[in-house]
C-alpha positions as CSV (number, residue, x, y, z in Angstrom):
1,X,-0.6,22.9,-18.3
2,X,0.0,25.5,-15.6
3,X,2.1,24.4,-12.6
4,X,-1.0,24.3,-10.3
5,X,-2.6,21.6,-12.8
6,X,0.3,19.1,-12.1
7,X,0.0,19.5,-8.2
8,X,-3.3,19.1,-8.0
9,X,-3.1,16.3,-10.4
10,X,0.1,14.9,-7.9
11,X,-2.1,15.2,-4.8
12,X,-4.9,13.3,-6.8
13,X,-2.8,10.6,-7.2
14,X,-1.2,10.2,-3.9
15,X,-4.8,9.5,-3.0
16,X,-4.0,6.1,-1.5
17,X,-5.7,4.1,-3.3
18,X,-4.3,1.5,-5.7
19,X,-3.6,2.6,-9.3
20,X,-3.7,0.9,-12.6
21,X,-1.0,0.5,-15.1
22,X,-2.2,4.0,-16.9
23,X,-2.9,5.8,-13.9
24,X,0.5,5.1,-11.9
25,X,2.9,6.1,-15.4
26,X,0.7,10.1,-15.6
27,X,1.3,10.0,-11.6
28,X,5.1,9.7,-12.2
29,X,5.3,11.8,-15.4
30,X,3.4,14.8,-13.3
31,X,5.9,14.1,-10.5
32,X,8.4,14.5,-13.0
33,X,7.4,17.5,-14.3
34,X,7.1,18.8,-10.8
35,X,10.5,18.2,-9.7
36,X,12.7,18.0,-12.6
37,X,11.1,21.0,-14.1
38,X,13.7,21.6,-17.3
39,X,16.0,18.5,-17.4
40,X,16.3,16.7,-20.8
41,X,14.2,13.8,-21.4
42,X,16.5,10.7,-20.3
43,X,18.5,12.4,-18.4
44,X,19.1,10.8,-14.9
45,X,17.0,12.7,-12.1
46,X,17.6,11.4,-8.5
47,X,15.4,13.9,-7.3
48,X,12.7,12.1,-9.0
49,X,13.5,8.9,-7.9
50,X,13.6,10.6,-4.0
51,X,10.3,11.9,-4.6
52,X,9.0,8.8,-6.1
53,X,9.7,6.7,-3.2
54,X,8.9,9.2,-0.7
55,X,5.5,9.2,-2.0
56,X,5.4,5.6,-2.5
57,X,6.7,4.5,1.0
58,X,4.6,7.2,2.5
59,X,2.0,5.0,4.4
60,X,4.5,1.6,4.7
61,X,4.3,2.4,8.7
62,X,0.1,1.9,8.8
63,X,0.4,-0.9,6.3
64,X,3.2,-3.0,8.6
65,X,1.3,-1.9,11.5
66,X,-1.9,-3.5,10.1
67,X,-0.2,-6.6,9.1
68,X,1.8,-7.0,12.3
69,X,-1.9,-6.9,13.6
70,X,-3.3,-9.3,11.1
71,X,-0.4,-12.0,11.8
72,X,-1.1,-11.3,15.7
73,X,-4.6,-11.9,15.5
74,X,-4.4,-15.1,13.2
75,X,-1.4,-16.8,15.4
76,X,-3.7,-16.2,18.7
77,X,-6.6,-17.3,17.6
78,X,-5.0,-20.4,15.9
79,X,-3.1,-21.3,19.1
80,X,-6.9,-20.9,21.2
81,X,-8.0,-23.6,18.9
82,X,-5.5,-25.6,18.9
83,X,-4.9,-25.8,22.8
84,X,-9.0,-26.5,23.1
85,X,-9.0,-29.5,20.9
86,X,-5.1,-31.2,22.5
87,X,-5.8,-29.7,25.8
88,X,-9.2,-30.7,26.8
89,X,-10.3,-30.0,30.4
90,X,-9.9,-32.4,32.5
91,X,-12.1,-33.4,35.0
92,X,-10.1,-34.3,38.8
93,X,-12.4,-36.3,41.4
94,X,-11.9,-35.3,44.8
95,X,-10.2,-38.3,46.8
């Protein structure tokens, strides 16, 4: 394949959306022959492993963000309903 196949097939892949078994080892063998170009087969390649996890961790800042959100919204809305069922209102009669 032409070096144009593999990036086009790399940008596929970084898609975003989850990948199966299959799909996630030909994303990191096109990675591989993206950035390691001629190493031997086995050979250690820390430029892959960068790239890897640069791809990889690419989107960790929307997906804490949208947790921390999550957790907010839970917490708050469990604390509403548990201060309206221990904190009942209270009626005072003026004296």
């Amino acid at each position: 394949m032409m070096d144009k196949e593999y990036e086009e097939k790399a940008q596929k892949a970084q898609s975003g959306h989850r990948k199966s078994r299959k799909e996630a080892i030909s994303w990191a063998l096109v990675t591989l022959r993206i950035c390691c170009g001629g190493r031997l087969p086995g050979e250690p390649s820390p430029d892959l492993v960068e790239e890897l996890f640069k791809q990889q961790s690419s989107n960790w800042i929307m997906l804490g963000s949208q947790h921390i959100d999550n957790a907010n919204w839970v917490c708050t809305n469990f604390f509403c309903t548990l201060l309206n069922e221990v904190a009942k209102p209270v009626q005072v009669e003026n004296a």
